[in-house]
N, CA, C and O atoms as a Tinker XYZ file with bonds, in Angstrom:
   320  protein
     1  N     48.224000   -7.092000  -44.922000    73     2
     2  CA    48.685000   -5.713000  -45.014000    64     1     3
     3  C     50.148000   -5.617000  -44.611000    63     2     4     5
     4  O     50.711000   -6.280000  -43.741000    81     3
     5  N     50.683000   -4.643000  -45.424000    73     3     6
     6  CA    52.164000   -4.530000  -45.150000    64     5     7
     7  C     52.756000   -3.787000  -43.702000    63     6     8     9
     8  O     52.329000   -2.654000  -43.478000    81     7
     9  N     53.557000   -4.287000  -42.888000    73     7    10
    10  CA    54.008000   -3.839000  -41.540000    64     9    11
    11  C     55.464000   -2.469000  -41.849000    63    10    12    13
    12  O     56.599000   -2.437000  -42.325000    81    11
    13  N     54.490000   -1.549000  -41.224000    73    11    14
    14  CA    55.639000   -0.282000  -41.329000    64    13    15
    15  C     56.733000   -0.785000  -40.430000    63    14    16    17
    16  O     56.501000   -1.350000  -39.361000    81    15
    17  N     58.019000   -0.542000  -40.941000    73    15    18
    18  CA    59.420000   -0.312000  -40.271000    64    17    19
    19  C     59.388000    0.755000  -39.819000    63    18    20    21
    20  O     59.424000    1.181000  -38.665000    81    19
    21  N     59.283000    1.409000  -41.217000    73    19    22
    22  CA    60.223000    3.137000  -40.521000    64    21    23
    23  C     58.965000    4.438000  -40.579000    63    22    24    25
    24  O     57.929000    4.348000  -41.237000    81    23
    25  N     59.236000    5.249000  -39.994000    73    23    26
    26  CA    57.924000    6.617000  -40.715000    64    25    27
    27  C     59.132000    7.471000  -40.594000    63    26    28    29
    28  O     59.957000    7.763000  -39.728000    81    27
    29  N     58.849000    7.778000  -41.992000    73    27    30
    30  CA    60.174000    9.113000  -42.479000    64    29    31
    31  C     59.555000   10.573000  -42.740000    63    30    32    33
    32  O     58.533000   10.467000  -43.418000    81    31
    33  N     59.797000   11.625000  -42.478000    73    31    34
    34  CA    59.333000   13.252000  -42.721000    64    33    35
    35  C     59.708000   13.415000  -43.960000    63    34    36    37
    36  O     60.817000   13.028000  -44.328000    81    35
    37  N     58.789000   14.048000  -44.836000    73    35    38
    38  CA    58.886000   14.266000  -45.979000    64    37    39
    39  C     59.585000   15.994000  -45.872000    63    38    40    41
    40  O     59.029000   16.810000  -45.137000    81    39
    41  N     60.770000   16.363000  -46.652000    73    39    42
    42  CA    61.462000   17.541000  -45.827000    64    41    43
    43  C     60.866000   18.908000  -47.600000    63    42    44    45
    44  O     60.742000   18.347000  -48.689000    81    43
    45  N     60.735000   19.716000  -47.560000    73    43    46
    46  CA    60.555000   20.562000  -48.541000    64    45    47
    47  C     62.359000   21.421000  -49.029000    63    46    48    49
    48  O     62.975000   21.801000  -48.033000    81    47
    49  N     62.891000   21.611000  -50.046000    73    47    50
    50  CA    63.944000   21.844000  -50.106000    64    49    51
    51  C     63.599000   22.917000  -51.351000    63    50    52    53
    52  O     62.523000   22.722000  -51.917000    81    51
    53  N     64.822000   24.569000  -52.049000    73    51    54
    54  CA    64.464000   24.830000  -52.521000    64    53    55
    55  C     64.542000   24.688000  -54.089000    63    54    56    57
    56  O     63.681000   25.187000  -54.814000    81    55
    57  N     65.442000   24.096000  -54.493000    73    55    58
    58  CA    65.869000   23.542000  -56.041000    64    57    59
    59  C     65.099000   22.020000  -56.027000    63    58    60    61
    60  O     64.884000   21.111000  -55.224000    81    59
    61  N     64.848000   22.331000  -57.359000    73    59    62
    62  CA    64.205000   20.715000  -57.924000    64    61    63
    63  C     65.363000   19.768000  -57.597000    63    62    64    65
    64  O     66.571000   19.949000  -57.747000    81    63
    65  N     64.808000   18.891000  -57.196000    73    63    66
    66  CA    66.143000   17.617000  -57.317000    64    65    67
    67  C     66.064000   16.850000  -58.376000    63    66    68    69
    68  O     65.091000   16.898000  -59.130000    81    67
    69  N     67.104000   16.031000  -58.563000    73    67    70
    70  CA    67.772000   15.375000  -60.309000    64    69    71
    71  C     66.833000   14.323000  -59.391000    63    70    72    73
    72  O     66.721000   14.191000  -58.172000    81    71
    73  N     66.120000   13.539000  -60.693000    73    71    74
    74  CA    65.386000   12.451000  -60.471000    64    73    75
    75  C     65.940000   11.436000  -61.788000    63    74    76    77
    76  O     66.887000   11.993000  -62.344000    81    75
    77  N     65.671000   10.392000  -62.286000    73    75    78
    78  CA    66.100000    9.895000  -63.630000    64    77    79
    79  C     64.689000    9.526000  -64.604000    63    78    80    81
    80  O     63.706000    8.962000  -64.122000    81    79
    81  N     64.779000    9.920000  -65.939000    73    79    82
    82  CA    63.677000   10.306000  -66.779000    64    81    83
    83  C     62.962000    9.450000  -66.367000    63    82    84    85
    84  O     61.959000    9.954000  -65.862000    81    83
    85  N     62.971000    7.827000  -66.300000    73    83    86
    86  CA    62.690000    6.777000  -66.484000    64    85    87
    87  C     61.301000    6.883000  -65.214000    63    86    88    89
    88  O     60.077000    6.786000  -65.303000    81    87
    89  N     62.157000    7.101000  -64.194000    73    87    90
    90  CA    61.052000    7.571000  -63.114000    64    89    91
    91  C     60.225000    8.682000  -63.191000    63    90    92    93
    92  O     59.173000    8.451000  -62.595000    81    91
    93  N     60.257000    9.625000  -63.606000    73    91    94
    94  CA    59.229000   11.168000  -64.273000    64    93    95
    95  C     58.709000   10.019000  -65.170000    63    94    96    97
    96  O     57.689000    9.584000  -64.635000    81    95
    97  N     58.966000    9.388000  -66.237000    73    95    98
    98  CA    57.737000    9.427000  -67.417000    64    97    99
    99  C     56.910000    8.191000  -66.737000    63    98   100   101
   100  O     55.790000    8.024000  -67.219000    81    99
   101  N     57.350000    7.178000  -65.544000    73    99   102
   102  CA    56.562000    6.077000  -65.232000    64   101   103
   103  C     55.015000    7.379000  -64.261000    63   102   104   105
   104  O     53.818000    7.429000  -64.546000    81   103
   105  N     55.544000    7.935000  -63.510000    73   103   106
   106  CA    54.783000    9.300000  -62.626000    64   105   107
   107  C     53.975000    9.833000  -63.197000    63   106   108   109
   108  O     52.855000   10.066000  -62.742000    81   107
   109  N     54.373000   10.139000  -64.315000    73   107   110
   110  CA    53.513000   11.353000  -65.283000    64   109   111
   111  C     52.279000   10.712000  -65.653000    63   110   112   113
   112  O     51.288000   11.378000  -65.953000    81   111
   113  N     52.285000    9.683000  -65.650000    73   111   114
   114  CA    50.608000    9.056000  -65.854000    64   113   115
   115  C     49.972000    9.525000  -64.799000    63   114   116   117
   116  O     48.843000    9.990000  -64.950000    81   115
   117  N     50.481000    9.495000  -63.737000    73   115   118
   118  CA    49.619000    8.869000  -62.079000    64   117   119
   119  C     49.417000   10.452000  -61.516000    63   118   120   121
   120  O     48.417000   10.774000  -60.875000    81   119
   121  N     50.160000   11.093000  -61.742000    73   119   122
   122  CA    50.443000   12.572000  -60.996000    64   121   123
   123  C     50.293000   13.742000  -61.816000    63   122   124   125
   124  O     50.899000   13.854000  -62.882000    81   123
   125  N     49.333000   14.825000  -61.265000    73   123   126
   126  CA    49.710000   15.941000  -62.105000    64   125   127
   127  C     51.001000   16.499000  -62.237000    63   126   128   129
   128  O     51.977000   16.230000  -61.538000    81   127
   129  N     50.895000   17.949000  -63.957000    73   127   130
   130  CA    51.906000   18.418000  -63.295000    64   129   131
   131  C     52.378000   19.702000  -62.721000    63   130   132   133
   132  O     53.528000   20.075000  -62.953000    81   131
   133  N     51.549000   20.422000  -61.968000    73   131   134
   134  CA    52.193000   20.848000  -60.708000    64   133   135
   135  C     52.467000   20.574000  -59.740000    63   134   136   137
   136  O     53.195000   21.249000  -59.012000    81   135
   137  N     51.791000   19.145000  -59.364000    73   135   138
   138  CA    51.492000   18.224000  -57.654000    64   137   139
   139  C     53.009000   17.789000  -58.223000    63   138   140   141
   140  O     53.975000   17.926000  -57.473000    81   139
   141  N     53.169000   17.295000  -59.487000    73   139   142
   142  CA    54.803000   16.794000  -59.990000    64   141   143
   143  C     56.067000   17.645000  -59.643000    63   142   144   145
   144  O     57.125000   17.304000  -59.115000    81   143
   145  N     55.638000   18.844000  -60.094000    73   143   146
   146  CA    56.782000   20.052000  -59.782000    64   145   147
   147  C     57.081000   20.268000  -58.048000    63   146   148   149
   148  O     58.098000   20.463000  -57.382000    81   147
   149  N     55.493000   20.107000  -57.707000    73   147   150
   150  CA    56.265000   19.875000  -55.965000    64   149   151
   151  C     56.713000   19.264000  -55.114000    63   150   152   153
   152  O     57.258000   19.755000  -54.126000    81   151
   153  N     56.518000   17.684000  -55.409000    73   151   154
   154  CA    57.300000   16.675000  -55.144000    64   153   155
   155  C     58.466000   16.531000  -55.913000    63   154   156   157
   156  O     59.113000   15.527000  -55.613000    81   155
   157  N     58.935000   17.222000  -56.809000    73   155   158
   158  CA    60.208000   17.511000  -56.973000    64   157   159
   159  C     61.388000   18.382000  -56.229000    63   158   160   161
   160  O     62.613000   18.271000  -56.266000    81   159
   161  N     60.590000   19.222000  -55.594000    73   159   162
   162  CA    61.173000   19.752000  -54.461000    64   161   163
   163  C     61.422000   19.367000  -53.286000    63   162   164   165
   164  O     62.001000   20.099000  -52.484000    81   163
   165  N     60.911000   17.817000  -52.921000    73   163   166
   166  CA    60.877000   16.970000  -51.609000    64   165   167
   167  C     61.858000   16.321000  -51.074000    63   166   168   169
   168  O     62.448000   16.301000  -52.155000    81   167
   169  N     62.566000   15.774000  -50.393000    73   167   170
   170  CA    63.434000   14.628000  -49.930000    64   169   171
   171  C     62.732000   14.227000  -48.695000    63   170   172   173
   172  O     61.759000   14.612000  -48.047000    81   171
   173  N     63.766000   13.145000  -48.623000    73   171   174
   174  CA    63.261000   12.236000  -47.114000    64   173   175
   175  C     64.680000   11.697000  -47.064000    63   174   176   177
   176  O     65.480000   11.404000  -47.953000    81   175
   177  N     64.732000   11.661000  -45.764000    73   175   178
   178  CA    65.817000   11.758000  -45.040000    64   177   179
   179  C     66.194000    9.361000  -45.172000    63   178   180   181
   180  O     66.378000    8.777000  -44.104000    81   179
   181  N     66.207000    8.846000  -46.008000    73   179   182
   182  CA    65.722000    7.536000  -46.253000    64   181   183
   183  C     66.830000    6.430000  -44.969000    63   182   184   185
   184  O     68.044000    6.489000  -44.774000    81   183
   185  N     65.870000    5.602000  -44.380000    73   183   186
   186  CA    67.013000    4.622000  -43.824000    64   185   187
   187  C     67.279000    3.782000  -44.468000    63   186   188   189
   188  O     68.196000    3.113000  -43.990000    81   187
   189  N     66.803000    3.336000  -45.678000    73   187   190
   190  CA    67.589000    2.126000  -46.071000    64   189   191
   191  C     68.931000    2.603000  -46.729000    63   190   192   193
   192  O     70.047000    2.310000  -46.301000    81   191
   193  N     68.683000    3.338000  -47.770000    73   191   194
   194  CA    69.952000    4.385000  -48.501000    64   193   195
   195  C     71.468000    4.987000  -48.035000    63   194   196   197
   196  O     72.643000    5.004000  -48.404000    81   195
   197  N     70.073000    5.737000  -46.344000    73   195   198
   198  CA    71.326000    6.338000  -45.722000    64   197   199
   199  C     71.486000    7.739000  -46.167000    63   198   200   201
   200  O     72.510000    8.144000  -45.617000    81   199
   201  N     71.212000    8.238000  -46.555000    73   199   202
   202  CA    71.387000    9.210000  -46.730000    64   201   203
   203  C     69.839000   10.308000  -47.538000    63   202   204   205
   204  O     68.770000    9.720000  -47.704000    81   203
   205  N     69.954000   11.768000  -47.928000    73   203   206
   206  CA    68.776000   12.349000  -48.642000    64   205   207
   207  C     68.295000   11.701000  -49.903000    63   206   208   209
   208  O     69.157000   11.613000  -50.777000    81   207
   209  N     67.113000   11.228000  -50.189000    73   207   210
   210  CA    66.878000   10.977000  -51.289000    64   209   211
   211  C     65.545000   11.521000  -52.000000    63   210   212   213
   212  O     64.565000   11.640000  -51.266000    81   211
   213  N     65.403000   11.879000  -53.416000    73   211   214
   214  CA    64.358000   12.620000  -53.730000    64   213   215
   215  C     62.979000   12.044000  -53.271000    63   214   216   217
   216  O     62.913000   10.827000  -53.096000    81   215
   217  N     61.903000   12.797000  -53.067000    73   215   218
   218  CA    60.893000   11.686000  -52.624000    64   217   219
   219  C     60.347000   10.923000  -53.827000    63   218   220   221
   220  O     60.028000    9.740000  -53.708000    81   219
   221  N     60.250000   11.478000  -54.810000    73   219   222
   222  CA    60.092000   10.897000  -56.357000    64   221   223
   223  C     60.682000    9.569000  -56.700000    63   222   224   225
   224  O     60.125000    8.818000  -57.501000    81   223
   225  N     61.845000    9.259000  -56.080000    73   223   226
   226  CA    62.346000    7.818000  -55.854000    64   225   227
   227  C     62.018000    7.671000  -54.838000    63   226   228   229
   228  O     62.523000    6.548000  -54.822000    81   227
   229  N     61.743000    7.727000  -54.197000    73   227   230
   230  CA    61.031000    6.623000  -52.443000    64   229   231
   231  C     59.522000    6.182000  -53.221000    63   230   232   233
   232  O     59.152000    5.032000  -52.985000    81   231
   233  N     58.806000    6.862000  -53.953000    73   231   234
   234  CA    57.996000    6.956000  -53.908000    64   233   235
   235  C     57.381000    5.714000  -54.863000    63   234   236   237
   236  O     56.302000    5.132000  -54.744000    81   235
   237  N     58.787000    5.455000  -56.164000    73   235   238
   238  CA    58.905000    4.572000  -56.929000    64   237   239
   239  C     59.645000    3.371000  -55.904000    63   238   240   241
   240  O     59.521000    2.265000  -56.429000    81   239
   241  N     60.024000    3.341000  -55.218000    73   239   242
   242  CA    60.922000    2.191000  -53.940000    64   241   243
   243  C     59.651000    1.166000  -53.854000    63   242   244   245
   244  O     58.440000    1.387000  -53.853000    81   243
   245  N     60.552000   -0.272000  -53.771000    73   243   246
   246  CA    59.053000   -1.354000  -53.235000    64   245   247
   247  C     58.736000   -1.140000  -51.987000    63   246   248   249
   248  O     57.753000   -1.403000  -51.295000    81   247
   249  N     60.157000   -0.398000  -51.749000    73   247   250
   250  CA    59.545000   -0.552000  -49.858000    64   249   251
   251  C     58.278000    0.859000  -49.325000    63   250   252   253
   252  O     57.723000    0.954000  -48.230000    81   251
   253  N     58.184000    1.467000  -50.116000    73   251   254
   254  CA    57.157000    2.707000  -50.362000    64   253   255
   255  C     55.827000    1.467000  -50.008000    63   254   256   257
   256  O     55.563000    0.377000  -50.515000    81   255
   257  N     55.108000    2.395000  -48.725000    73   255   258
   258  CA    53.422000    1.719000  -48.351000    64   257   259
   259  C     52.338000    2.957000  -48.752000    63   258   260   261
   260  O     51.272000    3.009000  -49.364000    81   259
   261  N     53.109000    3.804000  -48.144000    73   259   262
   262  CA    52.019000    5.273000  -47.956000    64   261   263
   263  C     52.697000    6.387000  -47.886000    63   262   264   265
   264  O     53.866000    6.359000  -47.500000    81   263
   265  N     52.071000    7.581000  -48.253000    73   263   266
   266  CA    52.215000    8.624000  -47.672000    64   265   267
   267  C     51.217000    9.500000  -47.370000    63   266   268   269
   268  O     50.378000    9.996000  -48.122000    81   267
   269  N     51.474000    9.724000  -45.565000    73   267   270
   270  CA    50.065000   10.370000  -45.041000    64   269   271
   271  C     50.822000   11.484000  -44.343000    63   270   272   273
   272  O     52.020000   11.665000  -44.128000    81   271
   273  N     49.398000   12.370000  -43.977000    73   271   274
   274  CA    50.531000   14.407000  -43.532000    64   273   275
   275  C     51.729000   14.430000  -43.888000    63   274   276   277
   276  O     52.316000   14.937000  -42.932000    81   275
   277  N     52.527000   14.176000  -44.743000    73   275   278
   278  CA    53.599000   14.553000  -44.573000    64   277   279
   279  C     54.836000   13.507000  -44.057000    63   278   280   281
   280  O     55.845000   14.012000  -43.565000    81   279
   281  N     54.744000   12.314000  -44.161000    73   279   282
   282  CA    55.552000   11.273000  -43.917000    64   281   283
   283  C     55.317000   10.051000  -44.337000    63   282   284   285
   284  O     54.227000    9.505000  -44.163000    81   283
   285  N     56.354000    9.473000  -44.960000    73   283   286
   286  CA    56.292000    8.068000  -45.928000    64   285   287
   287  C     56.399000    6.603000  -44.980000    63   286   288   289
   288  O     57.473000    6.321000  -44.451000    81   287
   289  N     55.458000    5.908000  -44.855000    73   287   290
   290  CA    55.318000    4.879000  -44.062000    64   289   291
   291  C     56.276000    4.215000  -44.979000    63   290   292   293
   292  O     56.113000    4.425000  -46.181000    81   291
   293  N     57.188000    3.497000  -44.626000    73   291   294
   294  CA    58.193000    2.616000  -45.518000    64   293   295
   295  C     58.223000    0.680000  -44.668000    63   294   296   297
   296  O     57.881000    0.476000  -43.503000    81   295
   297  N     58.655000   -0.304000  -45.529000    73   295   298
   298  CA    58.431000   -1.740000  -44.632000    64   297   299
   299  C     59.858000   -1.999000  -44.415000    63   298   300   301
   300  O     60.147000   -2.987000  -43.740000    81   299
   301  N     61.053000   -1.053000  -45.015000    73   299   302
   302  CA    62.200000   -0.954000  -44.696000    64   301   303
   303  C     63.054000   -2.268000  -45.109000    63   302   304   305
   304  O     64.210000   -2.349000  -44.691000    81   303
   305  N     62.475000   -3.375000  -45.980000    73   303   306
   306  CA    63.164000   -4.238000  -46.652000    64   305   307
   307  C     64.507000   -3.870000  -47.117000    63   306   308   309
   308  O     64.710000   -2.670000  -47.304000    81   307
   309  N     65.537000   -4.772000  -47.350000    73   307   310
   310  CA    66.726000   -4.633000  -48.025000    64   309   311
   311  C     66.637000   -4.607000  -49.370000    63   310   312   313
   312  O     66.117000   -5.514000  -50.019000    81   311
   313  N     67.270000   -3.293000  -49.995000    73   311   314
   314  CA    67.128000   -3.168000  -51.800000    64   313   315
   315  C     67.921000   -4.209000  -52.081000    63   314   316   317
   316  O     68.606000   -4.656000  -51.161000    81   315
   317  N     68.003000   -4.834000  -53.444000    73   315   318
   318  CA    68.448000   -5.407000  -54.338000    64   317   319
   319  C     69.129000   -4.695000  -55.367000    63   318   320
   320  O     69.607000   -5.302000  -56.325000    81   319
C-alpha cells in the first residue's frame, strides 16, 4: 500500500476552474455530470506544484491515493 506524504484540504471556490479537455473527457467516463460540475469548483492548496491547483488535476496526478471527508491523501513523489 502506498505511504501518504501529505493530506491536503480540498478548498470549494466560486467560478469553475480551467481544467484541459484531455483531462474532462479521460473523467467523464468515471464521474457524473453534476458530481463533475462540482469538482470543478474545487482546488487544493498542492505541495508538490506549490501553489492552487484544480482538484480535477490532482485527481488525474500519480501522486493522487485517495480522497476521504474532504482531503486528498497524496505520496508526494517528484513530477516528471
Amino acid at each position: 500500500m502506498s505511504e501518504v506524504k501529505y493530506v491536503v484540504e480540498v478548498k470549494k471556490v466560486d467560478k469553475v476552474q480551467k481544467v484541459p479537455k484531455e483531462i474532462l473527457d479521460e473523467i467523464k467516463g468515471v464521474v457524473g455530470g453534476k458530481m463533475l460540475t462540482n469538482m470543478r469548483k474545487e482546488v487544493i492548496s498542492c505541495p508538490i506544484c506549490g501553489g492552487e491547483v484544480p482538484f480535477l488535476i490532482c485527481f488525474t496526478c500519480k501522486n493522487f491515493i485517495r480522497r476521504v471527508s474532504g482531503k486528498v491523501h497524496c505520496k508526494g513523489l517528484p513530477l516528471t
